[in-house]
Structures are given as structure tokens and as C-alpha cells.
Wavefront OBJ file of the C-alpha trace (Angstrom):
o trace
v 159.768 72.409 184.068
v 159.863 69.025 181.999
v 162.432 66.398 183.241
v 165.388 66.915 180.083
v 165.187 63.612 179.240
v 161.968 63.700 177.991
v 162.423 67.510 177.166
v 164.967 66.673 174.701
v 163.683 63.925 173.246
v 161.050 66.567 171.828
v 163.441 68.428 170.567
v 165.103 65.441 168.783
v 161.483 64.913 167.314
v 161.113 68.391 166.685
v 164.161 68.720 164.366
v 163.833 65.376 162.475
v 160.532 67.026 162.047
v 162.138 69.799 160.698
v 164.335 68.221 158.590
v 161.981 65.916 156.790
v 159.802 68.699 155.902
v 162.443 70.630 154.681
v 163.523 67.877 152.201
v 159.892 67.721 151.140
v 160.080 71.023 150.125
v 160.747 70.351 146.374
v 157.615 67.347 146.931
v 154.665 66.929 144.638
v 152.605 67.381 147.646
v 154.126 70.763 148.236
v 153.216 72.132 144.888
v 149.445 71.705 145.272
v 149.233 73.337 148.252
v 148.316 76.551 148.372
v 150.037 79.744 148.715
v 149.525 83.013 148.863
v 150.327 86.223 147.405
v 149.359 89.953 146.907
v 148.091 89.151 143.777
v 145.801 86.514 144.870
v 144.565 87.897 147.792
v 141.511 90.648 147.503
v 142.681 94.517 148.767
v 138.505 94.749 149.848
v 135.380 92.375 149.496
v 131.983 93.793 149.507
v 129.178 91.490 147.918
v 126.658 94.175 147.567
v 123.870 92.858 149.840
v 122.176 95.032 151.799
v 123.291 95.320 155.441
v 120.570 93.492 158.209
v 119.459 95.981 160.815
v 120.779 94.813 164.336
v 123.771 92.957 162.977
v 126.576 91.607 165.212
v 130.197 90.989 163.698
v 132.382 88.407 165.094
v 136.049 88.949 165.144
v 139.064 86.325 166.126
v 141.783 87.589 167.810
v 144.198 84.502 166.797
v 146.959 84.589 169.774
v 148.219 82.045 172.067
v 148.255 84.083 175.137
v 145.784 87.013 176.673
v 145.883 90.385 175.781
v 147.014 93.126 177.555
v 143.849 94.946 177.174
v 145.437 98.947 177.354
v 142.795 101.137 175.495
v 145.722 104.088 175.119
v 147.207 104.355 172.399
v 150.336 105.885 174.545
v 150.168 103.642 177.322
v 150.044 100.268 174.536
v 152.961 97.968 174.132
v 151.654 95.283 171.429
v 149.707 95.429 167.929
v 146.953 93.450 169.540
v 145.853 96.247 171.929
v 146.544 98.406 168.401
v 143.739 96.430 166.751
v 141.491 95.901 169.859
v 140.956 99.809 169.735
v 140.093 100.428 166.012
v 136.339 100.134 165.917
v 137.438 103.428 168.718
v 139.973 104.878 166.724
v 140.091 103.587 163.038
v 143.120 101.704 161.700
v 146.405 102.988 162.996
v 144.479 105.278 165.784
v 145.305 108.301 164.077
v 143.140 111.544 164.130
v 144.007 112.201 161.135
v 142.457 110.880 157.266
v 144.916 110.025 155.143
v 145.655 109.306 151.186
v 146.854 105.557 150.292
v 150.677 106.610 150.458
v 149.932 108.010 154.410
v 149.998 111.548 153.229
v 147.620 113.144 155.845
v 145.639 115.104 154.251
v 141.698 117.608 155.428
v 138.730 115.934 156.642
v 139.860 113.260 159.621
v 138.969 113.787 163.206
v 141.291 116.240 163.396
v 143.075 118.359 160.714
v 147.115 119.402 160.160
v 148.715 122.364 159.219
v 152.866 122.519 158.781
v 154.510 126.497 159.306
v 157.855 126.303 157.993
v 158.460 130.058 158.728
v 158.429 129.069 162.469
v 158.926 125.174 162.635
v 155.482 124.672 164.135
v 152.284 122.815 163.255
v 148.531 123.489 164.214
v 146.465 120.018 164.988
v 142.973 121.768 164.694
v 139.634 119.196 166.164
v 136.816 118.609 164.371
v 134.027 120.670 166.374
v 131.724 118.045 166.427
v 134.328 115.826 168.186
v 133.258 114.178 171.552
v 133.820 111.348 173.974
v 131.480 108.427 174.586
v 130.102 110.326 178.021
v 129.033 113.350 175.847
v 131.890 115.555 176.745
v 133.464 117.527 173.589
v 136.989 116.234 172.892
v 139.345 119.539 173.652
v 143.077 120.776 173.053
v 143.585 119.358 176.347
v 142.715 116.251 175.710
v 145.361 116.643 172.574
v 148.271 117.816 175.028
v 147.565 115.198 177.768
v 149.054 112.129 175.826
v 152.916 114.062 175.412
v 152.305 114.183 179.419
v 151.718 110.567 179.794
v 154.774 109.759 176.944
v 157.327 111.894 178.788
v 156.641 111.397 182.245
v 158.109 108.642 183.723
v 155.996 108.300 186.026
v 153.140 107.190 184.192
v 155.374 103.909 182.643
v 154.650 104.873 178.731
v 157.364 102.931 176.748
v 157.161 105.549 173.735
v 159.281 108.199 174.292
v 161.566 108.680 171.139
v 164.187 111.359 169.970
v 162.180 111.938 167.544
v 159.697 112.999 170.091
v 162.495 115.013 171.717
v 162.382 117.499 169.008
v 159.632 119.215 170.368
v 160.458 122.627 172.678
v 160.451 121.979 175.716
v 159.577 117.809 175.930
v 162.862 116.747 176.921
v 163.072 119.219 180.172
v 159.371 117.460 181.137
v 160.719 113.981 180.806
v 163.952 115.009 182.450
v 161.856 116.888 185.376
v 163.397 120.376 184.718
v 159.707 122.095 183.876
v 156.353 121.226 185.145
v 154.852 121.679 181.408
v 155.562 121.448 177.899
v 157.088 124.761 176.651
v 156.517 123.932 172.868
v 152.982 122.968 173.274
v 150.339 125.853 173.480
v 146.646 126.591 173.285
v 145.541 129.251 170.878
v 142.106 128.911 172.013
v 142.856 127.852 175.498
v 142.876 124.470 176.894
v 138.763 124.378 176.118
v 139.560 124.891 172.693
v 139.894 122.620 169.653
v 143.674 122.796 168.103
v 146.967 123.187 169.484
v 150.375 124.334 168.470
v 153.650 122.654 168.391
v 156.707 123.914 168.115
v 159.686 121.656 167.118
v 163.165 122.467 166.788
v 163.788 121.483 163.321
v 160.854 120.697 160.711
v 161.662 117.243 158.481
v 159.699 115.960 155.275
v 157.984 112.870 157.276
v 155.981 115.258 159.227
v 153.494 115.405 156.003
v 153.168 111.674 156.651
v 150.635 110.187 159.233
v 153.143 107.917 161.644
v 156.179 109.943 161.733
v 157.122 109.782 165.085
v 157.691 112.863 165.518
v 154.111 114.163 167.041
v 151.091 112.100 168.277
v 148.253 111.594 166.714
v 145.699 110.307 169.671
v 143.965 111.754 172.065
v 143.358 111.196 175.619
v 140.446 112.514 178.042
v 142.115 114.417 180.439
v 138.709 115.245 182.124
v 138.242 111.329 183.103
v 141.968 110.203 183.877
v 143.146 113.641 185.395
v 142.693 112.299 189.110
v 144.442 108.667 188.656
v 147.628 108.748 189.930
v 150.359 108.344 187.138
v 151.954 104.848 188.125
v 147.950 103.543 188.289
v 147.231 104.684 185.262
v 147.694 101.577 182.563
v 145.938 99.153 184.932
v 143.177 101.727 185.468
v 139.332 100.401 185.275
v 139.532 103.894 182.842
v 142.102 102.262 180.962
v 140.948 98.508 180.793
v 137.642 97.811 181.611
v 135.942 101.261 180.744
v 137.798 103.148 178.025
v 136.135 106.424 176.484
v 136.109 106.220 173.084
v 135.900 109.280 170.283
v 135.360 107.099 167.270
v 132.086 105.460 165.629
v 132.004 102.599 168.508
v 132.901 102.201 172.198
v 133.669 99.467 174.267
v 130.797 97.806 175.639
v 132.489 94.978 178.065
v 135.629 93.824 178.388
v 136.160 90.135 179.394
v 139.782 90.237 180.663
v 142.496 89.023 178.234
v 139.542 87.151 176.143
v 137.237 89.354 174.222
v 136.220 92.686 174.045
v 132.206 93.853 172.769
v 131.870 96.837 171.161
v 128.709 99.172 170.448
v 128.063 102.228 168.829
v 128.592 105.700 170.728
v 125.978 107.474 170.770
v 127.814 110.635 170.236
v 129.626 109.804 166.916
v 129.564 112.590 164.221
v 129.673 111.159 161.858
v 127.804 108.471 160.040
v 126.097 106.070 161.813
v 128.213 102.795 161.754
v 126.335 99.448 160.396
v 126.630 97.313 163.365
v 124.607 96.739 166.327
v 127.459 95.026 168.115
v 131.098 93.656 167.611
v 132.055 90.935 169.698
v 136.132 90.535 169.467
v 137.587 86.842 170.776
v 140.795 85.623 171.684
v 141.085 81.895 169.617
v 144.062 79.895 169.720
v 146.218 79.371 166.993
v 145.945 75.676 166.839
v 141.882 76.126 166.529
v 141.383 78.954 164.573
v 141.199 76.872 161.252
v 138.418 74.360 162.923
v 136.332 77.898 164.046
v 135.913 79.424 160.760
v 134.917 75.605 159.140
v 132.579 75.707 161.485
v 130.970 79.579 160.612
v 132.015 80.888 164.412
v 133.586 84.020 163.104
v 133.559 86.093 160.300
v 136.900 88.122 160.553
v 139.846 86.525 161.957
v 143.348 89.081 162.428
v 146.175 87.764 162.963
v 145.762 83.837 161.701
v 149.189 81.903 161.403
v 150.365 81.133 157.857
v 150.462 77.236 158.593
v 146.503 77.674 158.433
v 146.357 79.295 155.381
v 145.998 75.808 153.168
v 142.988 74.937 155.429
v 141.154 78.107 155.468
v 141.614 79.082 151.954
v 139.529 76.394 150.546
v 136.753 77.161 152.972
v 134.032 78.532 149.964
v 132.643 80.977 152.313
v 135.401 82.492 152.839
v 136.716 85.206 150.948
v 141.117 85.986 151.691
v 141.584 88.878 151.297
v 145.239 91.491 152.480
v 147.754 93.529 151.664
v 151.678 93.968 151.888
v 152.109 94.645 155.518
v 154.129 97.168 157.209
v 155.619 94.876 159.317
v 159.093 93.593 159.053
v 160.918 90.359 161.732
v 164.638 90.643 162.491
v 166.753 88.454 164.695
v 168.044 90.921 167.550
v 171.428 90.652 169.165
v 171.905 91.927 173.314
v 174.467 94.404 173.523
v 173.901 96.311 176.327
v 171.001 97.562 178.446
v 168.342 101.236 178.670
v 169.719 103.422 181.352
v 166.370 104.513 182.243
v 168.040 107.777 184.469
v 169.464 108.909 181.410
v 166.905 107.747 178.830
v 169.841 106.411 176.482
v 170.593 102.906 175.566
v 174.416 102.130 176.730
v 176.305 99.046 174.420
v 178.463 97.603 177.439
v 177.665 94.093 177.793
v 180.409 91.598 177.716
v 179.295 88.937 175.426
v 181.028 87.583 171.894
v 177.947 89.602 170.379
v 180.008 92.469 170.446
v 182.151 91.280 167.532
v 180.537 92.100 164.409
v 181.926 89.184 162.406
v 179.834 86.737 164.790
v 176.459 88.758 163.839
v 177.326 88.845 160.134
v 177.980 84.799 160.621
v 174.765 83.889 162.695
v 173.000 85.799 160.116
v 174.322 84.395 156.770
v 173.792 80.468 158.646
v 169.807 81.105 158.933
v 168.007 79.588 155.911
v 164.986 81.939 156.110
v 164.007 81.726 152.802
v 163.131 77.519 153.367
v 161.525 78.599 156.460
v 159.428 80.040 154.526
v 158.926 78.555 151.481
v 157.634 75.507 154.151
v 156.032 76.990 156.629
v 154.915 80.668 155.575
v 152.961 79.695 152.159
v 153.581 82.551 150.862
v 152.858 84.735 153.434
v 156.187 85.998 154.712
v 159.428 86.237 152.231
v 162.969 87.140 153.112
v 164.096 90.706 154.255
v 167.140 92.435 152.970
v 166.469 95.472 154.862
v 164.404 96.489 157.865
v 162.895 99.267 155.492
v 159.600 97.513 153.749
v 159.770 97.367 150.242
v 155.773 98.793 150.041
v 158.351 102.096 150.944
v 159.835 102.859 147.738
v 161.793 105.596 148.125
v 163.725 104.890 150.804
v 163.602 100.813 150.343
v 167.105 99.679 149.015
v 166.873 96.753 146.889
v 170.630 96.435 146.216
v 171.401 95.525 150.159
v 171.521 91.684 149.510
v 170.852 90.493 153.377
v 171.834 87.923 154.889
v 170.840 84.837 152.226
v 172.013 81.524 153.322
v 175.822 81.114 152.840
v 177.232 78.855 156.115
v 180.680 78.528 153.469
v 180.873 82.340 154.233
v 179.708 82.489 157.719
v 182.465 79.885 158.298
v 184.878 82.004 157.241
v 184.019 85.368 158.774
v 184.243 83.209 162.096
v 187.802 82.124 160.623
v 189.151 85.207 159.914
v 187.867 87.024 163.121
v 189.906 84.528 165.473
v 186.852 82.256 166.716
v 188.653 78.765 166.649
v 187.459 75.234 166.683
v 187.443 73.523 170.123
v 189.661 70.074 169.891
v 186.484 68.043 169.122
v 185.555 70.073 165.977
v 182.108 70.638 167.470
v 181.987 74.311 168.830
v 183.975 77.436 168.363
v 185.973 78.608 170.879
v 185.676 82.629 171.666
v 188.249 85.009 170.967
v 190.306 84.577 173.833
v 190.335 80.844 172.961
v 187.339 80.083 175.949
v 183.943 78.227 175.188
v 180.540 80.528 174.868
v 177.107 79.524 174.757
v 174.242 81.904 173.756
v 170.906 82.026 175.016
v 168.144 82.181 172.355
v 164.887 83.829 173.344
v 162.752 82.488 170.831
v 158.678 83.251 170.678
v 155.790 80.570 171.048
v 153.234 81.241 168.980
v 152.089 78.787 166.171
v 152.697 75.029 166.096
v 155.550 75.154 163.821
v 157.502 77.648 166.636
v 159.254 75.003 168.319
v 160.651 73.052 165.209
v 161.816 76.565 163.674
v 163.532 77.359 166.509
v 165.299 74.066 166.826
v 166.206 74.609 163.099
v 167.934 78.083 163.806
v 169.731 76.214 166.577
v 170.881 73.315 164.235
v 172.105 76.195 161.187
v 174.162 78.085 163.923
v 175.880 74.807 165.156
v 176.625 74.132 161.041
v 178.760 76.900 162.296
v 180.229 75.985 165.275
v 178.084 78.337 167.289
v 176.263 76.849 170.243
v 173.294 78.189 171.129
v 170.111 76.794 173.628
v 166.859 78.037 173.837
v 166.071 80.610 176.739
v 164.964 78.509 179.997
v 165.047 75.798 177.782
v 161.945 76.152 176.310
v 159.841 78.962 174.233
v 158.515 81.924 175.746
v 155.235 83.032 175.641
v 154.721 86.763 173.721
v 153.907 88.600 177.187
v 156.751 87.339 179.355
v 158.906 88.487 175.755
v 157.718 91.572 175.411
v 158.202 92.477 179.259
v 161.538 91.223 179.274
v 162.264 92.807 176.108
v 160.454 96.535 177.433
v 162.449 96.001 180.559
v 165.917 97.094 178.728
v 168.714 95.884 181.600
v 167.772 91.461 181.311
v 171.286 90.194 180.727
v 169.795 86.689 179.939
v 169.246 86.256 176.570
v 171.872 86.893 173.819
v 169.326 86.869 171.028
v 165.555 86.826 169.781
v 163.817 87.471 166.982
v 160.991 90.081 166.987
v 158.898 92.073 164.819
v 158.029 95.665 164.269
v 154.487 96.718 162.530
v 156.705 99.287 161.408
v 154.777 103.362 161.113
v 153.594 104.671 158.237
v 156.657 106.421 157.627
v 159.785 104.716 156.772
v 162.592 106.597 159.718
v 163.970 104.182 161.972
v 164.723 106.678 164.542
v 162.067 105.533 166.823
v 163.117 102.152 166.721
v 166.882 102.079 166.867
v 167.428 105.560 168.242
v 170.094 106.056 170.601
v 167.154 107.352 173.415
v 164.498 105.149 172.319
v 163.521 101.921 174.651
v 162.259 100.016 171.705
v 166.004 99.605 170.766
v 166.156 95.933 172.104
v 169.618 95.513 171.251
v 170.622 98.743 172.796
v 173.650 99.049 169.742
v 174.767 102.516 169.468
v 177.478 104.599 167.303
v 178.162 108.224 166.541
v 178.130 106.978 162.862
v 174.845 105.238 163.203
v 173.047 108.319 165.130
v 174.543 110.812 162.468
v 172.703 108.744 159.707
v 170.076 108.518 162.211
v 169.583 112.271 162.050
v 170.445 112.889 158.034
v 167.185 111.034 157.537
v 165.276 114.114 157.698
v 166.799 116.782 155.775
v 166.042 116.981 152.243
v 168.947 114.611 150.921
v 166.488 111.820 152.708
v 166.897 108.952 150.191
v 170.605 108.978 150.353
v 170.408 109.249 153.860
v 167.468 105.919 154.135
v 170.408 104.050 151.561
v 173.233 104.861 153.953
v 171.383 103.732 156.691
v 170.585 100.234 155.348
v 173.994 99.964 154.224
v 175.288 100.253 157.608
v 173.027 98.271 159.083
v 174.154 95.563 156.883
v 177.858 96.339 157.791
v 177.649 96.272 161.415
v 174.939 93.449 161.447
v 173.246 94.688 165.118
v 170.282 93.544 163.838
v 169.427 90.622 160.694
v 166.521 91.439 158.880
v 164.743 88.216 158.197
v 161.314 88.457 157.086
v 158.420 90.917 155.207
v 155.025 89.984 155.405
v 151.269 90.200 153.672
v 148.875 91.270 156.277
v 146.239 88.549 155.235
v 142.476 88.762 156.634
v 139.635 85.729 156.232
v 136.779 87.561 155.606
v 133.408 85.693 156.045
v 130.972 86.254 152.650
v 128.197 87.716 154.985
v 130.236 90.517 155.829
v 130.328 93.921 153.604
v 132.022 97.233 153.488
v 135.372 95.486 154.162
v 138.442 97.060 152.925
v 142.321 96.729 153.479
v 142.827 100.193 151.377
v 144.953 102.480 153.724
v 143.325 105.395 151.768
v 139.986 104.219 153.634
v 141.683 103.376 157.414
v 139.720 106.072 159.061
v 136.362 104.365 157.618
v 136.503 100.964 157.213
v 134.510 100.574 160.775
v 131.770 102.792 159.809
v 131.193 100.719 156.594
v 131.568 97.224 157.506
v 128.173 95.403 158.411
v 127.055 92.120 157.443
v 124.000 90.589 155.041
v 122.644 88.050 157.029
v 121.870 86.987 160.828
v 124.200 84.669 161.116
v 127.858 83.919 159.706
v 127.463 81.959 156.521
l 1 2 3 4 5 6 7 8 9 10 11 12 13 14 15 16 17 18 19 20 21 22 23 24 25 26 27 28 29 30 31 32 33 34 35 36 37 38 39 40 41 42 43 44 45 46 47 48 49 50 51 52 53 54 55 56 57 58 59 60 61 62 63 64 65 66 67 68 69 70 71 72 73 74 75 76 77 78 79 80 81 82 83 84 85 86 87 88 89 90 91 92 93 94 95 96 97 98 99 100 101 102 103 104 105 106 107 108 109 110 111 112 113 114 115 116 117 118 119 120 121 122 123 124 125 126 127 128 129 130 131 132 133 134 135 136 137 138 139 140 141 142 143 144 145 146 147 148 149 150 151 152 153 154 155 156 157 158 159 160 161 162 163 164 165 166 167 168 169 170 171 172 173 174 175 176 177 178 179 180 181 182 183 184 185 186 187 188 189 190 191 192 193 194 195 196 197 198 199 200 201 202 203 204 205 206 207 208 209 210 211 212 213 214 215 216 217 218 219 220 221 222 223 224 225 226 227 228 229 230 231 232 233 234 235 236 237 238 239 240 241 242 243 244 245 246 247 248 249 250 251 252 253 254 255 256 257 258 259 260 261 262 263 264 265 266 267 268 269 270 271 272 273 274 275 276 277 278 279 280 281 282 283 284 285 286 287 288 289 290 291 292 293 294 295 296 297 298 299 300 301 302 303 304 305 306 307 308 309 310 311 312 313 314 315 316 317 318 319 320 321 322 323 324 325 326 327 328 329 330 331 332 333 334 335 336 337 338 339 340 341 342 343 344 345 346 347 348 349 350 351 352 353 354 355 356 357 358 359 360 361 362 363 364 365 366 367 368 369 370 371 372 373 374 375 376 377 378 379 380 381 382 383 384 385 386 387 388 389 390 391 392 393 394 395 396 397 398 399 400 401 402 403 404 405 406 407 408 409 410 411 412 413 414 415 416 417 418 419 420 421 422 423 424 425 426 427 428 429 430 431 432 433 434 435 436 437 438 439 440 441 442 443 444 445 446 447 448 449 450 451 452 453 454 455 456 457 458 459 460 461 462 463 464 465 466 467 468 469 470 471 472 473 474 475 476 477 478 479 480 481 482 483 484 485 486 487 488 489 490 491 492 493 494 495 496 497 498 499 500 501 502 503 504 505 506 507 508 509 510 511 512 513 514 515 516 517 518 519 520 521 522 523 524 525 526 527 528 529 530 531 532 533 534 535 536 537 538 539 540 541 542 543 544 545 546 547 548 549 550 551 552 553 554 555 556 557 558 559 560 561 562 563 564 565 566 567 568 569 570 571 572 573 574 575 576 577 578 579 580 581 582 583 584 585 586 587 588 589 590 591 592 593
């Protein structure tokens, strides 16, 4: 650790930093530069060359940190391992094909059919289905991942209620049965489909990412013999993956890069590319790498490049409004991991609401982003995307900058100055200090943070950054997937949320992904009216009292944005295309223009 002298003299710099760029904001400067915007940003670019023979597509992976490197889709804990196993998969690693609105609809890798009579579904295979070693992909395979998911043993984070609603799951997971009562084999477990039967049917089942079944497969013939607890660091898992999609993994470089190349027993048509060589590049050096032609896709580039990149000429920007929604994430309690429920018993100040609503209406999110983002992130009312408009709310206003109202919330609720005017005091008239968890990840993190910290003193609430300093995304997201740390008080996170707006796997009462671990009776009841047919009233009530009770502030929504290299064709961010776009993209020349 730094000496604190000279640690918090950077901190000093960091927020005069912040502060000066802030006041720029209304600048001369600031108005040329550029921004973007859904309208301004291509949905696909294809410039109509013919493909070369033998091409090779380069990808950046923009991250400060290595990946994980899980080639499961039930065993992954991150969107980067998401996107590292799409040339696999396709987008979303679903089975299934779907129309632009993620209604799943014939013709995928697998198809769907819904029985209302009897609450079941049928996931049927294509028959010319098979794994990268030539075996046929079979029902098993289909049943395998709900084994991995609900036994403990195996350390899958994704177990949900919503997952719970199948027969029989929720005596696996709690070690009652040795199998899955509500999952059978009407052609045996060498056949292609299987059929689940659920306890109650709800509309999102009709939509690819509802939670409520899974939509992977796993090859139970290659991982059968690993023992359980061995299973996500598995040379299976990480180094040697089997793959059922148009490519396979060729070599993995650990944490750095992954090369891809086509399997040999695709079905379908024959992808484009010889190769496709994915890259871990820094954050800070992803700009200078596409200047100079080293890659021609980059995923996940920080918005404080976008000014540089987008007046690269051979570039082409292209995105769409992302799933994906930030919120700032209180610690109430802790995952009871015997009981699979979260429990709210944590003794902190967190617990009043009137301190969440306060620390929520002090962050000035939308300068953040006017400043920093360019465009590319804007504020959230709700932590249902707006690209979901049905169940979006526009009429929740948020949490909008308002410290004269924050102030008084505190007031009211009995959290008095101390005699120095500087902090509050707690309830019971003692001083509190929260611990603020806050991400690395771009070069702005640090003076964002600092700014966050500044807005909450405005209101008398003192807050210091976790271990003084910012933590790197793996060390978050195991401390965060842990569920029982009782040393951070609050972080903010994102969710790339499913293609189906219900919360349920997220802030479910039995779901580990409920950082926060709130719970209510109130909450779960809305929880569970999601699904019947009055489902827009019930998505409205639900934001509603999420703004009331303020367990979680939604901050920001984002545009998915893409650099996209003008050798490279066949590219498309059109959800109606997701289980393609790998088997079209190729590229028009040898080398990246």
C-alpha cells in the first residue's frame, strides 16, 4: 500500500481534477468534441467486398484485468467470459433464434414449444447438432447444465427462483432427490429434446432470457468424470472447451487471448474466417491500437476514448441501446448459502431508507456523464431499460441531483450534524463512516469516485474508498459473489440485464446475484405478480417500490458501442441476427486497414 501522504495527495489532485472538468463542462472545447448517440452510431456495417479466403479477425478485449476464461455458460460469472464464447455459441449463448424483440421463435440450434394444458415445454435439438469432437449434441447434454446450476457442489452462482419453478429443482439443490423430477427424456437421454415441467407457466417464457429455463448446453459425455468442485477450473472448462457453434476454441493463452477456428462439424454454413484471434488490451491503450490498424473489432472500449477513435477514418462506430443498466448498491445483509435465501440483518445506518434516498439524490450522474461518458451512458430512472417498453416506467423520476432534498430527508429522519458542521451523526447521535467499494477500470475511475465521495460529504455523509484505494473487477466480483463480506457499505455495479425485462433473478429473495441482500414480503409479492397476465402493472409497481425503499439507485443506461475496422464485413448489432452474426462476419483484405 502507498504511504497516505502521498496517497492522498492523489486524491487531492484527483478531485481538483474533477472539479475543473466539471466547470468546463459548459466550455467551447466541450462542444466540439464528439459524442455519441443511437442515431449516429451504425446498427451493422458491411462494405460489400468480397470476403479473402484464409482471413483472420482481430478482436480487443478492452479490460484492465485478466479474464476468467470459464467456457460454461452456467459455470460464468462476468460478460467477458459471455463474449469470449460467442464465435461458440452466438450472441447471448442461446440455442435458440430469435426475432429483434427476443421472441424465440423455429429454426435456432434448438427449437421451443410452450403446453399450457400441462405447464410444460419441449426444447427439441436440431439433428444435425454436434460437438467439436464429432459427438452428436443429446437431451443429456440439455439436462446436464440444471445439474451443474443446482448442485452446490459444482460452485454455479446462477441458481434463481425463477429457476425454482421447475418440478422437482429445488429438492436437487436442497439434496432431497438424486435427479430432477420435472425434467424428462421423451426419446431417452440419447435423444434430441426434453421436457420441462414447471409449476406455473408466465408470459416471459416466449422470450429468449427469461430466467426461468436454460438455454445452453453442456457435454455431459466429456465433463461427466470431473469431480463437481473441479469443474470451473477444469482444462475441459478453460483451456479445451467443446464447442457446438460455427467455431471452437483453438488456444487459450490464460487471462490474455483466446484463438478461435472453425469446427469442423458445424451444420450449418461454413463461417468466413480462417481464424479469430481475441486479445486482452488495456483501457489506457486501446485508442493508440486501433490508430495504429492492430485490431479490427474492439468490445468493450471506455467512453473517454470515444473522441479519439471516432475520428479514426477507417473506422466505422457502429452500436446499439444496450441491455445493460449501473446502480449504486447498498450492503444490507449477507446469502445464507444453507438456506439459499438472502437474510437483511446487518447493522449499519444503510438500513434506514431515508439515508439511501439521500446518498442517491447527492450523486450528480447526469455531469458524470455529460463529461466523461460522451454520450455513451445517460441517467437511469429505473433498473428496467427503456429499449423495454412495456414494462419501462418513464414517470419514476430517479434519483436527479437535489443535495437541498437529500439534506432534508437526513433532517427529518434524525441524522444530526456533529458540533463541527462537517459530518452527520447516526441516529443514536454516534459518528459512521461507510466504506465505498468502487471499480477500477478506465482512467477517469479514480476522479469519479472521489467525486461521489465529495457529493455525499455536501451531505454530511462520510464515506472512504474500500482499502483506500479502487478495486480491481475480479477481486469485486468475488467479493461481491461471496454474499457474507461485511466490509463494504456500498458499490456500484452493473447488470447486462436478459432479454427479458423480470428482475426476479437479480433481486430475488433466493438469488445470489442480490448484492444487497434487501428483502420484503411486499417486494417478493411484486416479485411474483410479474408473471401473471396483469404484468405491466405489476413491472410499474415494482419500479415504484424500488424507488420508495431506495435498496438500490439506478444510475446509468448505456449504448453498447463497437469500432468496427472498414476491412471487416457481415457485421451486425441486429438482435434479430445474434445467432448469425459469427457465421457472416469475414474481412476484405489481408490485413486490417
Amino acid at each position: 500500500m502507498k504511504k497516505s501522504t502521498k496517497y492522498f495527495t492523489g486524491l487531492a489532485a484527483a478531485v481538483a481534477l474533477f472539479s475543473v472538468v466539471l466547470a468546463g463542462c459548459g466550455s467551447k472545447s466541450a462542444a466540439n468534441t464528439p459524442t455519441a448517440s443511437t442515431g449516429n452510431l451504425k446498427l451493422s456495417y458491411d462494405n460489400k467486398a468480397q470476403s479473402v479466403k484464409d482471413g483472420i479477425l482481430n478482436i480487443a478485449m478492452v479490460q484492465d484485468t485478466p479474464f476468467q476464461g470459464i467456457f460454461a455458460p452456467v459455470l460464468q460469472q462476468d460478460q467477458v467470459d459471455q463474449f469470449l464464447t460467442e464465435p461458440m455459441s452466438g450472441v447471448y449463448g442461446t440455442l435458440f433464434k430469435t426475432d429483434g424483440q427476443f421472441k424465440i421463435v423455429d429454426g435456432g440450434q434448438a427449437n421451443l414449444k410452450i403446453n399450457k394444458a400441462d405447464k410444460s415445454l419441449i426444447i427439441t435439438l436440431h439433428k444435425g447438432l454436434t460437438w467439436s469432437d464429432g459427438k452428436p449434441v443429446k437431451a443429456k447434454d440439455l439436462e446436464f447444465p440444471y445439474e451443474i446450476i443446482a448442485n452446490n457442489a459444482y460452485q454455479s452462482q446462477l441458481y434463481t427462483d425463477s429457476l425454482a419453478d421447475i418440478v422437482g429443482l429445488k429438492d436437487f439443490h436442497e439434496g432431497k432427490t438424486k435427479t430432477i423430477s420435472g425434467i424428462t427424456y421423451p426419446d431417452g437421454e440419447n435423444g434430441n429434446s426434453i421436457k420441462i415441467q414447471f409449476n406455473h407457466l408466465t408470459p416471459g417464457m416466449w422470450n429468449s432470457g427469461s430466467g426461468y429455463y436454460l438455454e445452453s448446453a453442456e457435454p455431459y459425455h466429456y465433463l461427466k468424470d470431473i469431480k463437481p468442485g473441479d469443474l470451473a477450473g477444469s482444462k475441459q472448462i478453460r483451456q479445451t472447451p467443446l464447442s457446438y457453434g460455427p467455431y471452437k476454441v483453438a488456444n487459450v493463452v490464460a487471462g490474455q487471448s483466446v484463438s478461435y477456428v472453425p469446427n469442423p462439424y458445424w451444420y450449418g454454413q461454413k463461417p468466413k474466417l480462417k481464424k479469430i484471434v481475441t486479445t486482452v488490451v488495456s483501457t489506457s491503450t486501446i485508442a493508440a491500437a486501433l490508430k495504429d490498424k492492430k485490431y479490427d473489432v474492439a468490445y468493450q472500449t471506455p467512453a473517454t476514448a470515444y473522441p479519439t477513435i471516432k475520428k479514426l477514418d477507417n473506422y466505422v462506430q457502429t452500436g446499439h441501446q444496450s441491455l445493460s443498466f449501473y446502480y449504486l448498491s447498498y450492503n444490507l445483509g449477507h446469502y445464507d448459502t444453507s438456506k439459499s435465501v438472502n437474510v437483511q440483518d446487518r447493522k449499519t445506518p444503510l438500513q434506514n431508507v431515508a439515508l439511501r434516498q439521500a446518498m442517491g439524490y447527492a450523486m450528480n450522474v447526469d455531469q458524470v456523464n455529460k463529461k466523461f461518458n460522451y454520450g455513451l451512458q445517460t441517467r437511469a430512472n429505473t433498473v428496467i431499460v427503456p429499449p423495454f417498453k412495456d414494462a419501462h416506467d418513464a414517470s419514476v423520476k430517479g434519483f436527479p441531483l437535489d443535495i437541498k432534498k437529500a439534506n432534508n430527508l437526513l433532517d427529518k429522519a434524525g441524522f444530526k450534524w456533529d458540533s463541527k458542521h462537517e459530518y452527520r451523526l447516526n441516529t443514536n447521535g454516534k459518528p459512521f463512516k461507510l466504506v465505498f467499494m468502487a471499480r477500477s477500470g478506465n482512467a477517469n475511475a479514480q476522479a469519479i469516485a472521489q467525486n461521489y465521495i465529495q457529493q455525499w460529504k455536501q451531505i454530511g455523509v462520510d464515506v472512504v474508498l474500500y482499502h483506500d484505494r479502487l478495486t480491481d473487477f475480479n477481486t469485486w466480483a468475488q467479493t461481491m459473489q461471496s454474499g457474507t463480506s461485511n466490509d463494504w457499505d456500498l458499490t456500484i455495479g452493473g447488470w447486462a440485464d436478459t432479454t427479458d425485462p423480470s428482475l426476479i433473478s437479480l433481486f430475488g429473495p433466493g438469488t445470489q446475484s442480490n448484492f444487497g441482500h434487501f428483502v420484503s414480503p411486499e417486494f417478493t409479492s411484486i416479485l411474483n405478480k410479474i408473471d401473471p397476465a396483469v404484468r405491466q402493472k405489476a413491472f410499474y409497481d415494482m419500479q415504484k417500490y424500488m424507488q420508495k425503499e431506495a435498496f438500490v439507485i439506478p444510475t446509468s443506461y448505456s449504448i453498447d458501442w463497437y469500432p468496427i475496422n472498414k476491412r471487416v464485413t457481415g457485421w451486425t448489432n441486429d438482435n434479430a441476427q445474434n445467432n448469425t452474426r459469427w457465421i457472416n462476419v469475414g474481412v476484405t483484405a489481408d490485413a486490417t486497414k
